[in-house]
TIKOLZA-594256 format. One record per residue (C-alpha): x, z, y; residue number from 1. Coordinates in steps of 0.5 Angstrom, whole numbers. Example, Ala and Ser with C-alpha at 12.3 -4.5 7.8 and 13.67 -1.06 7.14 Angstrom:
% TIKOLZA-594256
PT|X|Z|Y|num
PT|25|16|-9|1;
PT|27|14|-2|2;
% end
This chain:
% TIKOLZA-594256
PT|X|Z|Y|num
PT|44|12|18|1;
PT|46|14|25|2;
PT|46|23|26|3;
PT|38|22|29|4;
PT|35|19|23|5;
PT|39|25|18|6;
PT|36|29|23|7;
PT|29|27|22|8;
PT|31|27|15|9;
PT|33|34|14|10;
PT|27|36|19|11;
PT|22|32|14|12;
PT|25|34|8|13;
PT|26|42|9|14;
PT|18|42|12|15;
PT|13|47|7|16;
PT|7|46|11|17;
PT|2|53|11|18;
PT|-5|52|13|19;
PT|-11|57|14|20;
PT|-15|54|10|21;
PT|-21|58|5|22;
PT|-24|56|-3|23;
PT|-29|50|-4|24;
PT|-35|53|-3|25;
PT|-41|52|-8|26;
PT|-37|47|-12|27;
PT|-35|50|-19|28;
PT|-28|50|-21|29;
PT|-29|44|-27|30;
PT|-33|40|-22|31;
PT|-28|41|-16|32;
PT|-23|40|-21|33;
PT|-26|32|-20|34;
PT|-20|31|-16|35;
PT|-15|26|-19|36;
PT|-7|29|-18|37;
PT|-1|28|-23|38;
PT|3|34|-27|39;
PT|8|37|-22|40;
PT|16|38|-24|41;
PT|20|42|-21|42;
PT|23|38|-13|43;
PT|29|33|-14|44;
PT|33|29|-9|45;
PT|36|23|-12|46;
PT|41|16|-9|47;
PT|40|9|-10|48;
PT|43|8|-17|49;
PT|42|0|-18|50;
PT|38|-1|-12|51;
PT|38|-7|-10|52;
PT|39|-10|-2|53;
PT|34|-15|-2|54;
PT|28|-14|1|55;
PT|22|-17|4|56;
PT|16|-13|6|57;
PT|20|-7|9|58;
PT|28|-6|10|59;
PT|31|0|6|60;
PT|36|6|8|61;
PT|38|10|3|62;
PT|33|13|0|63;
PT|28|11|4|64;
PT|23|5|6|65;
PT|20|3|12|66;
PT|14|-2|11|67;
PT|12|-7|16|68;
PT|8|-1|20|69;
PT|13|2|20|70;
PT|12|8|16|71;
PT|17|11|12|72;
PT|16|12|4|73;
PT|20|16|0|74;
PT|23|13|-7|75;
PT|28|15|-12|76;
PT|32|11|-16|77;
PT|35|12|-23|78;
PT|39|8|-28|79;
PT|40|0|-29|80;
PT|36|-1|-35|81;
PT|28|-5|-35|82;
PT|24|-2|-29|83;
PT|19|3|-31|84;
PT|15|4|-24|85;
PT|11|10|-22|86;
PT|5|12|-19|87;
PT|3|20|-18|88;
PT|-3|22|-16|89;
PT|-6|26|-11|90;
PT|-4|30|-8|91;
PT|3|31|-11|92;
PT|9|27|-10|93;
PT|14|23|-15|94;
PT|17|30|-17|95;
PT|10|29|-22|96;
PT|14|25|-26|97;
PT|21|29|-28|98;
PT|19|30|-34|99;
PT|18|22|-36|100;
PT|24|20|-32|101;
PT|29|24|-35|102;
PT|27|23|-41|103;
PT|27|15|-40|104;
PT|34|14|-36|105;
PT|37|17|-42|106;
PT|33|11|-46|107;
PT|37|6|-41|108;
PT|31|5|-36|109;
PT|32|4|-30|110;
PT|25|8|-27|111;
PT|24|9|-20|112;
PT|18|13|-17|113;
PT|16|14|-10|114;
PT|11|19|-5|115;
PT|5|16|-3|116;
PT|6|17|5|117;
PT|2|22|7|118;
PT|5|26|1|119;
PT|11|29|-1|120;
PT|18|26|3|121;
PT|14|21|6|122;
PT|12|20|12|123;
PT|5|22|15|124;
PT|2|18|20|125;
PT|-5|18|22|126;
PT|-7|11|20|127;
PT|-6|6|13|128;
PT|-9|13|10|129;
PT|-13|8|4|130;
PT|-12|4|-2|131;
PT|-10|-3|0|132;
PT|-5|0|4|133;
PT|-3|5|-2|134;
PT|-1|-1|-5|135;
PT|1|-5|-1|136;
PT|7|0|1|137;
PT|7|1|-7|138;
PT|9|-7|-6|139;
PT|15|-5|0|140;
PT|18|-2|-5|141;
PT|18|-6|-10|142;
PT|20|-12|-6|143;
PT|26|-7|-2|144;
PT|28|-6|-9|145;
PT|27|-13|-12|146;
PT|23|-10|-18|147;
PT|22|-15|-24|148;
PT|19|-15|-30|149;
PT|17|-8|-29|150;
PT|12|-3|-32|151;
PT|7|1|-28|152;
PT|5|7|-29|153;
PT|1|11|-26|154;
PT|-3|18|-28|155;
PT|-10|19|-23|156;
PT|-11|16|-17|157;
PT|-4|13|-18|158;
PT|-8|9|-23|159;
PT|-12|7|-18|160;
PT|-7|5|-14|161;
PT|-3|1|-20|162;
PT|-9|-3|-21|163;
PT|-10|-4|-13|164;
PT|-3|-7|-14|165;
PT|-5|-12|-18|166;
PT|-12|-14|-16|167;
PT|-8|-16|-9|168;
PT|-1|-18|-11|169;
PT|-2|-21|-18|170;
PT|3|-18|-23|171;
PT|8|-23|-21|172;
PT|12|-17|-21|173;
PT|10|-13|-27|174;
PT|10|-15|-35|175;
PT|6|-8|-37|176;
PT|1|-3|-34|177;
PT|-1|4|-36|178;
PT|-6|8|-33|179;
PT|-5|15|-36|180;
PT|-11|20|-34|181;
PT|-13|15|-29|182;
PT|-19|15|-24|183;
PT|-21|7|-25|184;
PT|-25|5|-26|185;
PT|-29|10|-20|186;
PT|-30|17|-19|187;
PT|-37|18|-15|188;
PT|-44|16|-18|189;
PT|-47|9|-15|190;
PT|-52|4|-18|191;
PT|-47|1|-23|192;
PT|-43|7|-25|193;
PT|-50|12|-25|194;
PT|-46|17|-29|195;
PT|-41|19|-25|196;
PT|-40|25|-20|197;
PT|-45|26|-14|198;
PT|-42|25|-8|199;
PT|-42|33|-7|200;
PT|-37|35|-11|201;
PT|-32|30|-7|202;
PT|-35|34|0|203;
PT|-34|41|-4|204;
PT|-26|38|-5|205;
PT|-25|36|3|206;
PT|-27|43|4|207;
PT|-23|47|0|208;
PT|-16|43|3|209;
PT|-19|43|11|210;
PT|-21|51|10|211;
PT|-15|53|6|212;
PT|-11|48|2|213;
PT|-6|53|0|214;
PT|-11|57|-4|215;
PT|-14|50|-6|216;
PT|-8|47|-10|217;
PT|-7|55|-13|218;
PT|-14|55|-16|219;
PT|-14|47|-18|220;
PT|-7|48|-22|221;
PT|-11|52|-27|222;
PT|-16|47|-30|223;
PT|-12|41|-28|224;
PT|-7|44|-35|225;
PT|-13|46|-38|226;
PT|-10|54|-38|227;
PT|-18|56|-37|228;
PT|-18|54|-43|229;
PT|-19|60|-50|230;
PT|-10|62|-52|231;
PT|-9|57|-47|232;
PT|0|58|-46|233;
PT|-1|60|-38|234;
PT|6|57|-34|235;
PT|7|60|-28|236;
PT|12|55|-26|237;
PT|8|49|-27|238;
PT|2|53|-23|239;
PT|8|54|-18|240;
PT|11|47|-18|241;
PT|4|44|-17|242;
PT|3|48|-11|243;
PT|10|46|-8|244;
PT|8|40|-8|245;
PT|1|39|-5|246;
PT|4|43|1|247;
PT|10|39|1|248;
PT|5|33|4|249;
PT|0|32|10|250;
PT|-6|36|11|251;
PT|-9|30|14|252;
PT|-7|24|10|253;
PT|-9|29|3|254;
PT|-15|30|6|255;
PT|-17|22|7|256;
PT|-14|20|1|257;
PT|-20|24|-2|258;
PT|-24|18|-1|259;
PT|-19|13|-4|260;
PT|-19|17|-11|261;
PT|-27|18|-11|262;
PT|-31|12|-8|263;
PT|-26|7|-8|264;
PT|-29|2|-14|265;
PT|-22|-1|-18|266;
PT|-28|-5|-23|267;
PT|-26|-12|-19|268;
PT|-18|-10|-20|269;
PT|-18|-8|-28|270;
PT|-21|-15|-29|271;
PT|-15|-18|-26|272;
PT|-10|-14|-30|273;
PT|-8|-20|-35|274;
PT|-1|-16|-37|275;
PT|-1|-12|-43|276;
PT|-4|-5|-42|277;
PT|-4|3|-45|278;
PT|-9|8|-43|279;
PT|-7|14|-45|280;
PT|-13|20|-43|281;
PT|-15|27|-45|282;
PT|-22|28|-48|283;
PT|-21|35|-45|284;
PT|-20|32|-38|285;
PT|-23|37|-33|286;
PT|-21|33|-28|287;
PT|-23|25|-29|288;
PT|-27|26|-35|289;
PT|-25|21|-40|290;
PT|-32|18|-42|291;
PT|-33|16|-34|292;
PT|-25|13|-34|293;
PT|-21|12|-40|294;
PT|-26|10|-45|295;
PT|-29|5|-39|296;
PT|-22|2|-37|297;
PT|-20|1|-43|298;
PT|-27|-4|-45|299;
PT|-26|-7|-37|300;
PT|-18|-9|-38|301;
PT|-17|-15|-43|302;
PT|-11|-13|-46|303;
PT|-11|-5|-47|304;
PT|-10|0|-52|305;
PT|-13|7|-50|306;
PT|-10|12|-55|307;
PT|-14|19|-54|308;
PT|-10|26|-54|309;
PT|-16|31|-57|310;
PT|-15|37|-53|311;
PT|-11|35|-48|312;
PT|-12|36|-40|313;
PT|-12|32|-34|314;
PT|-4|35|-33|315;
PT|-1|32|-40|316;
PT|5|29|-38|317;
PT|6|36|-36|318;
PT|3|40|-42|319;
PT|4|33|-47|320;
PT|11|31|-44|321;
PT|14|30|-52|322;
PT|8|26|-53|323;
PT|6|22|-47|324;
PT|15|21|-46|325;
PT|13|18|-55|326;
PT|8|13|-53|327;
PT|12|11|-47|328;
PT|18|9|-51|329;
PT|14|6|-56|330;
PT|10|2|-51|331;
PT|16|0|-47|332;
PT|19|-3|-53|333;
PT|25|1|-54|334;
% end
């Protein structure tokens, strides 16, 4: 790495952006809380351990990248064991999954997590702010590193993004898939899903992240964990965690990438999923709720296990982390 990428580096990852911004309007809290993210952790950098340096979608340059447009996506990279693969949501980053990929490394799974560009220590260009390209860069990661017979894993919109992955690429890369609080199979209300989420509540959610996006991710943190719940233990840390990471990303790429996890229809892509799949969801969801997500996933996928967690919120790699970091293990095969 020559000193003017380690300047851009450093430059990139040091930036917490702060935005004037304010509230999201008329939209109640459980409504706008329709937003698909992934349960925060705390920020950790990581090397390559048992990276390879093949590539064929993009070339790789320590803990980075760059795909075919030339955007660079962060990824960290841990063990040498089976390939566990994950996806966060929106609009966090890959620190969302500590929780699992620190209790798997210590299984002997290599696990591998990166920031979708516009988020995090990636990259925020102004274009490829969609789904195919979120899982075509899903794809560069996997090629640069030569992933195989991995299992993919993704919580909210990064649910979105495991299924897009297949429904372009195939699964010639992946053995399992588990969607875990998942927007798939779509979000807003249209003639073949009549029960999903007006189109409104999605407007209300660009709202709230173009007038104060700062305050947005504070509030939206609180149904996320189900912590507007009755005894609910409130955690400040992860309500602060939560907002570092969403302010750690772009504005402009948070925003688009409203659309992808609202009024993108994943129906054609769980349909190709043809690799032994666990759904895991909480029937307290605020966030996608279960009976428009899971539940319907669960019937599309051929070969799926829903396992439902009663009282579990949006957030429950975080509040479940013990349970969630079970199932996975069993699921894996350990």
């Amino acid at each position: 790495m020559n000193m003017q990428n380690k300047t851009q580096d450093a430059e990139h990852s040091s930036s917490r952006r702060k935005v004037l911004l304010s509230g999201a309007g008329t939209v109640g809290a459980a409504a706008v809380a329709a937003v698909t993210l992934g349960a925060p952790a705390t920020a950790a950098a990581a090397g390559k351990q048992g990276a390879s340096s093949h590539h064929s979608s993009g070339s790789k340059d320590m803990s980075y990248i760059t795909t075919k447009d030339g955007t660079r996506i962060f990824y960290k990279d841990w063990g040498s064991g089976r390939p566990v693969v994950f996806s966060h949501g929106w609009p966090l980053d890959a620190d969302a999954w500590d929780s699992q990929m620190l209790f798997l490394v210590q299984k002997g799974f290599r696990v591998i997590a990166h920031d979708r560009r516009g988020h995090g220590r990636s990259d925020q260009p102004a274009k490829g702010n969609d789904m195919d390209t979120y899982a075509d860069d899903l794809g560069a990661v996997l090629d640069a590193l030569d992933i195989k017979e991995a299992t993919l894993v993704g919580h909210s919109t990064g649910g979105g993004e495991v299924a897009h992955y297949i429904g372009r690429h195939g699964t010639k890369r992946v053995a399992k898939a588990v969607l875990i609080g998942a927007v798939p199979p779509t979000m807003a209300k249209s003639a073949a899903y009549p029960n999903g989420l007006p189109i409104e509540v999605f407007d209300g959610i660009r709202k709230g992240v173009a007038d104060n996006r700062s305050q947005f991710y504070k509030d939206l943190a609180v149904p996320f964990f189900g912590f507007n719940r009755p005894n609910a233990k409130v955690s400040q840390g992860t309500i602060d965690a939560f907002w570092a990471q969403g302010m750690a990303g772009g504005i402009l790429g948070q925003y688009l990438c409203v659309k992808e996890f609202s009024e993108v229809d994943y129906t054609a892509d769980l349909k190709k999923i043809d690799v032994p799949t666990l759904v895991l969801h909480g029937d307290d969801d605020q966030i996608v709720p279960i009976d428009n997500a899971g539940k319907l996933s669960a019937k599309i996928i051929k070969h799926a296990t829903l396992k439902i967690y009663p009282g579990a919120p949006h957030g429950m790699c975080v509040t479940h982390a013990d349970q969630v970091n079970a199932d996975l293990l069993a699921f894996l095969g350990a």
